[in-house]
N, C-alpha and C positions, 0 to 999 in steps of 0.2 A: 659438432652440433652447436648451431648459435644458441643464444641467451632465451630467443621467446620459444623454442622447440623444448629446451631444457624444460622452462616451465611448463609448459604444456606436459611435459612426462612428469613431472615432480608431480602437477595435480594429477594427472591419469592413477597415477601410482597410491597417491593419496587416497582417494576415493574408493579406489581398491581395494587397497585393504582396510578402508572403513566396511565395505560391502562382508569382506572373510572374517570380518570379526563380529558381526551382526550375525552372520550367518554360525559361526561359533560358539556364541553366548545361547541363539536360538536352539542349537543341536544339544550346548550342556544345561541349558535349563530345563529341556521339554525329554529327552530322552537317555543322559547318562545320571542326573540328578534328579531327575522325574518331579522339579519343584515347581513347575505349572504345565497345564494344556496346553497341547499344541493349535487348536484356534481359538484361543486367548492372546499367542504374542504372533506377530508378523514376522515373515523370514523373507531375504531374497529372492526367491525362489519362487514362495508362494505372490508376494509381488510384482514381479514379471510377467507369470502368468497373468496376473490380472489387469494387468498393463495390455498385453494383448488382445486379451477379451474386452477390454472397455473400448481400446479402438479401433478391432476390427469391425465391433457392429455399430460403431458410428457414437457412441455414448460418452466417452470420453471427447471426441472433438465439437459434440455439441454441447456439452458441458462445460468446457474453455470459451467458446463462444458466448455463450449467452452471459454468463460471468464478464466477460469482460466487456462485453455490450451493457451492462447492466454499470459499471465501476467505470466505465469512459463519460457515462452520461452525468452521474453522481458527481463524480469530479470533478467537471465541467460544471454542472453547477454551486459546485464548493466551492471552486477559484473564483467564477464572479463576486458572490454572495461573501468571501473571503475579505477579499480586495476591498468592496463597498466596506463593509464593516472598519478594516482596516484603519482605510483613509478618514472612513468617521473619526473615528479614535485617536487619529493625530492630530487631526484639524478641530477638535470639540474638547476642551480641558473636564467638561459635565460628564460628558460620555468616558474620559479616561478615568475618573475619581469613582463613577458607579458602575458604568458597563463593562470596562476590562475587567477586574475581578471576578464577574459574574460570570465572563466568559471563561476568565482560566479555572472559575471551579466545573463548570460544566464540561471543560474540556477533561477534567479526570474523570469524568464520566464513564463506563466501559459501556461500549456500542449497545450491548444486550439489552442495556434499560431502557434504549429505545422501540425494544419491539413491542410490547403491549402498547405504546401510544397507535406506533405504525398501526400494526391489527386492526385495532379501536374507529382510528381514523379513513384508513386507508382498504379497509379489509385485507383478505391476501391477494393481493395483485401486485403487481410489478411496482405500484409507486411505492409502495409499503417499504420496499426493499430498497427503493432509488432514496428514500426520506430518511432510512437508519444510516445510510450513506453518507449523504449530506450530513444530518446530525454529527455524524462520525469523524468528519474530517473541515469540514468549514470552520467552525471555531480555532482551531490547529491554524489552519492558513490568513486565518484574522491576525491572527496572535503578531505570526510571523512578518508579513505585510509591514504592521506596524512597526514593528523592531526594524525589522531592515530600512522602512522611510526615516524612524530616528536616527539612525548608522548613519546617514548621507552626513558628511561634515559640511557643518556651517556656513564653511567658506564658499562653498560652491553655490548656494542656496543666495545667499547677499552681493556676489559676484553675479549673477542673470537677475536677481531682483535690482542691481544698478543698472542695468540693461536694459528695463523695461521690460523684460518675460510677463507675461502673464502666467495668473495657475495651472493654464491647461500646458502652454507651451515650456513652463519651468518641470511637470512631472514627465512631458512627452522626454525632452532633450537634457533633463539636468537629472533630475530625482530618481526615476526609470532603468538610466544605464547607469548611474552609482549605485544605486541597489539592486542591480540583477543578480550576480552569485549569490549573495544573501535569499535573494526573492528566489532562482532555484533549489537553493538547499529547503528551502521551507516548502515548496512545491513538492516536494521529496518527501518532506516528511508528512505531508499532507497526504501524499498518495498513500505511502502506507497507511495512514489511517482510515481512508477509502478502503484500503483492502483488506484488514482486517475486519471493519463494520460492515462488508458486504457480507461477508462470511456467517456475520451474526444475523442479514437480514434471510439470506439465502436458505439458513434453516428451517425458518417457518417457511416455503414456499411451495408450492405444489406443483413449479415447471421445471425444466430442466438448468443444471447449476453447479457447479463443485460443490457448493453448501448441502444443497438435495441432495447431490450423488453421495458426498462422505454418512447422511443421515438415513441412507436408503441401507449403504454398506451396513451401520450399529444397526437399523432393523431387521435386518437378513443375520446376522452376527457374524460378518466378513468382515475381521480384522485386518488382513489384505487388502479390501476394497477401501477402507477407512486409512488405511497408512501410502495407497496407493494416492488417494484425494489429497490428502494432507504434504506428500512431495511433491505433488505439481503446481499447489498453491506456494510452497516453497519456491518450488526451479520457475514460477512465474514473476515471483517479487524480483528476485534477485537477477533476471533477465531483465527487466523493465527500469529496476536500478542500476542495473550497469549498463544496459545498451540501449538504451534514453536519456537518463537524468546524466550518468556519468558520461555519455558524448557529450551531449550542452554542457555539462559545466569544463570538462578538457578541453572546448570549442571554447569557451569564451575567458576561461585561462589563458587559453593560447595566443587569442589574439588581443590580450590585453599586459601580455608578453611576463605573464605570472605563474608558465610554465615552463 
């Protein structure tokens, strides 16, 4: 058996028996120790089931949809609105002495304190949700932006400024591809913060959503349905960071021969 098969069974096996052991703890808590109800904690079993129920009538796959129609759009306008900020903040000493601060305490913000603005402003409709979004993960990619255009070394910046570069054509071909891995990882962590503030905006919302669907589950009192929503927002991060961000960034390791 080669090396990547191995792994492949290592994690199979792994998971596995994460799955007999969850299912073990659920069977000695709820029926040999009788120290809670059985739909109070989630089992394998009852998960599955609801796995199947959610997508065979279509409710689970348009719940993945519109989630993520709703966190493509958000984050697309957090990376412009990122970047702009960003590049202010390098290029303005005024804006780094008052504005960066203000942004890094807003960035400890948690997404939720944005929904009574959204509501407020936006009622509950779709922007409401696209705004906690943005809120949620722009500031993060500001942040980063910035950092990474100061990472560029010097040298290369005074080397095309003897050149005669101008600012557009010194960020296009000098500034840009020295700070790209930097500017991915920070896209990275920018996403997740999209995805965790959608989550927060999705709860108030009254269309279809992972947010709605995990909060339809806690009003129905389906514990299953709620731990069902919560691993696919799981197995959806963790796809999108490793078979997105982590291509591009093994892509441009690779051809910059730093793998």
């Amino acid at each position: 058996m080669d090396v990547k098969r191995m792994k492949w069974a290592e994690s199979l096996l792994f998971f596995i028996g994460l799955l007999l052991l969850w299912q073990l703890l659920y069977t000695a808590a709820c029926s040999w120790l009788g120290w809670a109800k059985p739909y109070a904690i989630p089992n394998p079993i009852g998960v599955l089931r609801c796995i199947v129920t959610l997508f065979s009538d279509g409710t689970l796959a348009a719940a993945v949809a519109g989630s993520l129609l709703r966190v493509l759009l958000g984050f697309a306008l957090s990376v412009v609105i990122g970047i702009l900020l960003g590049i202010l903040i390098v290029h303005s000493g005024y804006l780094e002495r008052n504005l960066k601060p203000l942004i890094l305490g807003v960035q400890t913000l948690p997404s939720i304190c944005w929904v009574p603005f959204a509501v407020l402003w936006f009622g509950l409709s779709e922007g409401a949700i696209i705004f906690v979004v943005v809120m949620g993960s722009a500031f993060g990619i500001a942040i980063a932006v910035e950092s990474c255009i100061k990472n560029v070394p010097p040298l290369y910046i005074r080397a095309a400024r003897t050149m005669g570069v101008d600012s557009f054509e010194l960020y296009r071909m000098v500034i840009f591809p020295a700070a790209l891995p930097a500017f991915v990882a920070g896209l990275k962590q920018g996403w997740s913060f999209a995805w965790r503030a959608l989550m927060s905006g999705e709860v108030m919302s009254a269309s279809m959503g992972l947010g709605y669907t995990l909060m339809v589950g806690r009003d129905l009192a389906d514990i299953n349905q709620v731990m069902t929503v919560m691993l696919v927002i799981i197995l959806i991060g963790v796809l999108i960071d490793k078979w997105i961000f982590g291509v591009i960034e093994r892509r441009i390791l690779t051809v910059r021969g730093m793998l």
